[in-house]
C-alpha positions as CSV (number, residue, x, y, z in Angstrom):
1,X,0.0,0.0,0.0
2,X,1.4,3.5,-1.3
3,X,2.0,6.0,1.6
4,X,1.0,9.6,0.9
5,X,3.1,12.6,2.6
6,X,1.6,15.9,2.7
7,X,4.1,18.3,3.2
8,X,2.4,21.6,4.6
9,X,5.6,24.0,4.1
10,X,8.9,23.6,2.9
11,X,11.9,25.9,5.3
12,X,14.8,27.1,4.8
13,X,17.9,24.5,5.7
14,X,21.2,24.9,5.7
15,X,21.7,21.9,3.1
16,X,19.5,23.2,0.0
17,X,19.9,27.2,-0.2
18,X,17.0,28.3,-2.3
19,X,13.6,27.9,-3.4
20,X,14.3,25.3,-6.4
21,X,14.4,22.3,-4.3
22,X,10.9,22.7,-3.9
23,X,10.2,22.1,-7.2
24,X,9.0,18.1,-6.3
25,X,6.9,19.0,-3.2
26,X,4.0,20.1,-5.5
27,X,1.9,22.1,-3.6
28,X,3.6,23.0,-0.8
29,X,4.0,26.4,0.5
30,X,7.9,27.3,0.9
31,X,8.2,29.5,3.9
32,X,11.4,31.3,5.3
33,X,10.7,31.5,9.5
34,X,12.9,34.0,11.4
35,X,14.5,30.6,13.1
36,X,15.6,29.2,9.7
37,X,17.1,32.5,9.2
38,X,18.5,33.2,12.1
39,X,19.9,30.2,12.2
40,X,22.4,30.8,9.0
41,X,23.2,33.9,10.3
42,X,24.1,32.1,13.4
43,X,26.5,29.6,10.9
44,X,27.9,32.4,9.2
45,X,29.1,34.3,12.2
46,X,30.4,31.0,13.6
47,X,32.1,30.2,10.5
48,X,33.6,33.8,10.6
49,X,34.4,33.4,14.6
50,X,36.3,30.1,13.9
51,X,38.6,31.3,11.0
52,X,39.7,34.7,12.4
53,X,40.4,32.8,15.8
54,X,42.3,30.1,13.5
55,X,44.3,32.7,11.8
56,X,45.0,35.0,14.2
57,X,45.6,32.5,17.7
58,X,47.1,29.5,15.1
59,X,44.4,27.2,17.2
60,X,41.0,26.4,17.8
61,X,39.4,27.6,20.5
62,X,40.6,27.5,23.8
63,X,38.9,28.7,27.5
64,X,40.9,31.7,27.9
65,X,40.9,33.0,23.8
66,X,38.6,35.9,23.9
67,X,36.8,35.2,20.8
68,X,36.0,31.6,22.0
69,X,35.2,33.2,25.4
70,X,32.9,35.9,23.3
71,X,31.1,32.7,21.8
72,X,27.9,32.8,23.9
73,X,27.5,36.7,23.5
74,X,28.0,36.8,19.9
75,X,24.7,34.1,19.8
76,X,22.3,36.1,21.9
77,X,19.7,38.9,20.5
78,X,21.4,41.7,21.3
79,X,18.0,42.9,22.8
80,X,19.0,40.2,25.4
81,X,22.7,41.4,26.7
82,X,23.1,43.4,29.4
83,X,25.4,46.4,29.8
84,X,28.3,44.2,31.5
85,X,27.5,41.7,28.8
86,X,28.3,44.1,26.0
87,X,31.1,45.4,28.3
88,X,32.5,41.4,28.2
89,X,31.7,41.4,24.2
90,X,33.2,44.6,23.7
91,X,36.4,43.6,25.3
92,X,36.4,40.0,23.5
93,X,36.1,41.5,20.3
94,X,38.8,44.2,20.8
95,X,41.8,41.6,22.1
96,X,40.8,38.9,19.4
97,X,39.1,40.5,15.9
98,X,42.1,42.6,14.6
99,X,40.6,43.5,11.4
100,X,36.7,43.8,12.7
101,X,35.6,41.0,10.8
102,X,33.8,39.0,13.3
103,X,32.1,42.8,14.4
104,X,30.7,42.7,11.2
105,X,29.4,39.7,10.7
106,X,28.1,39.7,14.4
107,X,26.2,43.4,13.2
108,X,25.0,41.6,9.7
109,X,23.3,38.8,11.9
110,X,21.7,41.3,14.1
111,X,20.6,43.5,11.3
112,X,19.1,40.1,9.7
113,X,17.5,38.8,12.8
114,X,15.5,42.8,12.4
115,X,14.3,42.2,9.6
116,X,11.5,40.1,10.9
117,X,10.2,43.2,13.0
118,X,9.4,45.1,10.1
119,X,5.7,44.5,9.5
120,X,4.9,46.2,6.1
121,X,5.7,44.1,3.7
122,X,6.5,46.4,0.8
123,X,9.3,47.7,3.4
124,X,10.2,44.5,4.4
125,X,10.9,43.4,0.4
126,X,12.9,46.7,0.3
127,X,15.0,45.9,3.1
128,X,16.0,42.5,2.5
129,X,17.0,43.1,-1.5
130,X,19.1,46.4,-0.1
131,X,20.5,44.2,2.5
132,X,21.3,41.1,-0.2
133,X,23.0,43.6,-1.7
134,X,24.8,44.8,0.7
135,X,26.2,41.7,1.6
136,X,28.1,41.0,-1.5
137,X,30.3,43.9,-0.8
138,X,34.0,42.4,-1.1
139,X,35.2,43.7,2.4
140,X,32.7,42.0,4.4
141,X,33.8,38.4,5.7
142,X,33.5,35.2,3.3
143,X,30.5,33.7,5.6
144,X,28.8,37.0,5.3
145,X,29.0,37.2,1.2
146,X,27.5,33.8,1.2
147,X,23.9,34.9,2.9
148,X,23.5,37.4,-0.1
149,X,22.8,33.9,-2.0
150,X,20.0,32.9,0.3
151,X,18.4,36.5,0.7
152,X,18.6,36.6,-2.6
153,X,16.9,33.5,-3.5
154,X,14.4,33.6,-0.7
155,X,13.9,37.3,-0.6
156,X,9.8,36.7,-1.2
157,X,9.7,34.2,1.5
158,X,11.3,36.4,4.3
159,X,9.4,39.4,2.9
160,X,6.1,38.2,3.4
């Protein structure tokens, strides 16, 4: 007996970046949640975290590195730090980001995560094709260029 799946929405994974592997699910609804999203933003500030610590320490992380120590803070909303929290963040990212480049991705995946406070659509479309944009700029981090792909591709998922 032939089981039938019905697949109610399709998300955005880390795996398949973009709407065309959809394209078998029929009638499902593809659908870009803030989680999804925040969750590669999360990735690419990791990603960015783990090769400045690498090139700059020679290492991995270690319990006294400040980046590795900044780990935890860089995660959090920054709606949810306190003021000695971004004191502690502050501090990590001045002894171990040299060049700024895990600042910027860590502002890229806050200004991300905002997008999905925007309620008017027409706005929200506007932001997130300024911000794909914006992210293929050659002097932001390599993880950071690589979101531009997914905004791109999903832009009318996260929009609405």
């Amino acid at each position: 007996m032939a089981r039938q799946h019905r697949l109610g929405g399709v998300g955005v994974s880390r795996g398949r970046t973009g709407p065309r592997s959809t394209r078998r699910c029929g009638s499902a609804k593809q659908v870009a949640d803030p989680f999804g999203i925040a969750q590669l933003s999360h990735y690419a500030l990791d990603d960015v975290r783990r090769r400045v610590q690498n090139a700059t320490l020679g290492h991995r992380g270690c319990l006294y590195d400040p980046l590795y120590r900044a780990h935890k803070l860089l995660m959090s909303a920054s709606k949810r730090i306190t003021d000695n929290g971004r004191d502690r963040l502050r501090g990590c990212l001045d002894a171990g980001d040299p060049h700024g480049e895990v600042r910027y991705a860590w502002h890229a995946k806050e200004t991300l995560r905002g997008i999905y406070d925007i309620t008017d659509t027409k706005i929200g479309a506007e932001t997130v094709e300024r911000l794909a944009a914006d992210f293929q700029d050659p002097w932001l981090p390599n993880g950071i260029n690589r979101l531009d792909q997914t905004l791109w591709l999903w832009r009318t998922q996260i929009a609405n």
